[in-house]
BADREN-353078 format. One record per residue (C-alpha): residue in three letters; x, y, z. Coordinates in steps of 0.001 Angstrom, whole numbers. Layout:
<pts>
residu=Ala x=X y=Y z=Z
...
</pts>
This chain:
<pts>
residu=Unk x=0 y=0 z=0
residu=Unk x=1047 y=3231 z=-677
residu=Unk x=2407 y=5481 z=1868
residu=Unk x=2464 y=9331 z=3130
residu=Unk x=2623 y=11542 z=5866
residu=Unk x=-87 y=13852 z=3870
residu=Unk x=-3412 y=12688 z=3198
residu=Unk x=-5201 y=12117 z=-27
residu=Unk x=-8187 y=14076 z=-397
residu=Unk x=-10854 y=13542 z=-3572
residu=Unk x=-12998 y=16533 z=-3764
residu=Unk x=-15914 y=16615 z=-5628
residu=Unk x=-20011 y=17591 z=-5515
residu=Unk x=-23123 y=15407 z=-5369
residu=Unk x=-24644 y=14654 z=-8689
residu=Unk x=-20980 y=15369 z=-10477
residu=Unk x=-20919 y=12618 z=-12747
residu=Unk x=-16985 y=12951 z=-13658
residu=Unk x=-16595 y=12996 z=-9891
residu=Unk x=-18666 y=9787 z=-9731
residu=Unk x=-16033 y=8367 z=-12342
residu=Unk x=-13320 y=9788 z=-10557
residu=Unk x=-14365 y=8138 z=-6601
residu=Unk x=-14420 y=4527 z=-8647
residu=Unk x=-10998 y=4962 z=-9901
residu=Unk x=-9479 y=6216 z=-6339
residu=Unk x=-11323 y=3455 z=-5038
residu=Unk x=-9228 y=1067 z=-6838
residu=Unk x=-6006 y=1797 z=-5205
residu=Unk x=-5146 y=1436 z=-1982
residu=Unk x=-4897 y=4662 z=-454
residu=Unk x=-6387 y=6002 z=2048
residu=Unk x=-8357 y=9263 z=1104
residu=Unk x=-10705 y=11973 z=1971
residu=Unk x=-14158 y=12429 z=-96
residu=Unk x=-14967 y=16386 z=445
residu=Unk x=-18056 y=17569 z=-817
residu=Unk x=-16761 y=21507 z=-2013
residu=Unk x=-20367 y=22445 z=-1335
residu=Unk x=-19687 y=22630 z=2073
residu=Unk x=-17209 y=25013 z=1945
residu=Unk x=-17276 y=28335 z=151
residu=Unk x=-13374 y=28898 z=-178
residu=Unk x=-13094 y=25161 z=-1891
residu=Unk x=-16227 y=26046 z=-3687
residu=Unk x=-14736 y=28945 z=-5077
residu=Unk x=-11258 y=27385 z=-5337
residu=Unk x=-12403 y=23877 z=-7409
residu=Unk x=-16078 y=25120 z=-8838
residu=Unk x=-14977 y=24040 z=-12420
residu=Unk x=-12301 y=21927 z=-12102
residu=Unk x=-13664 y=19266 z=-10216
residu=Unk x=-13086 y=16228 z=-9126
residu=Unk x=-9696 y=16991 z=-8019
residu=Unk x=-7642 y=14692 z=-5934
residu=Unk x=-5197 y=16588 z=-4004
residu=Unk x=-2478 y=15651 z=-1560
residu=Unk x=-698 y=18824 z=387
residu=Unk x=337 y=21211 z=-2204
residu=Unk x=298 y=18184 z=-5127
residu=Unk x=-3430 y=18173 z=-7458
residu=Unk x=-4338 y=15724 z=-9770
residu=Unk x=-7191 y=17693 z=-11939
residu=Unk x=-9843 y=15822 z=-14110
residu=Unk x=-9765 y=14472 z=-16559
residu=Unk x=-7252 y=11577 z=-15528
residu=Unk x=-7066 y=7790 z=-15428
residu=Unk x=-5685 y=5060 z=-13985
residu=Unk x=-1880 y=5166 z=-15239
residu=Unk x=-1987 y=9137 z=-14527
residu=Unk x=-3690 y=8444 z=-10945
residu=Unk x=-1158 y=5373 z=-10155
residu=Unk x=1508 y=8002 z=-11469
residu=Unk x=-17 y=10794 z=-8933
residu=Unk x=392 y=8404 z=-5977
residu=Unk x=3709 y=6844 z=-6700
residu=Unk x=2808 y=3322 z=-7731
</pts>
């Protein structure tokens, strides 16, 4: 399993198709990650509104669209 000090977080919005895509191909590794909802928060909202899903670990973002090979390439597999 991949390993790192800084969390994975996927952030996305309900009813986000892409994002939907996205969560199944995160869920296929085997990292540990956040799901935020950017709804819930009006800086992320402003910050990922059209760029979303985004999977993001510290200062490191992995914008849509990607796939497998680029996300295994994100997390160092």
């Amino acid at each position: 399993m991949p390993s790192s000090a800084l969390p994975y977080i996927l952030y996305h919005t309900d009813g986000c198709h892409l994002c939907d895509i996205a969560l199944a191909l995160v869920e296929q590794t085997d990292i540990d990650f956040q799901h935020i909802d950017i709804c819930d928060d009006a800086a992320l909202a402003e910050r990922y509104g059209i760029s979303i899903p985004v999977l993001a670990q510290g200062k490191r973002e992995l914008f849509w669209p990607f796939d497998g090979e680029q996300l295994q390439e994100f997390i160092g597999v």
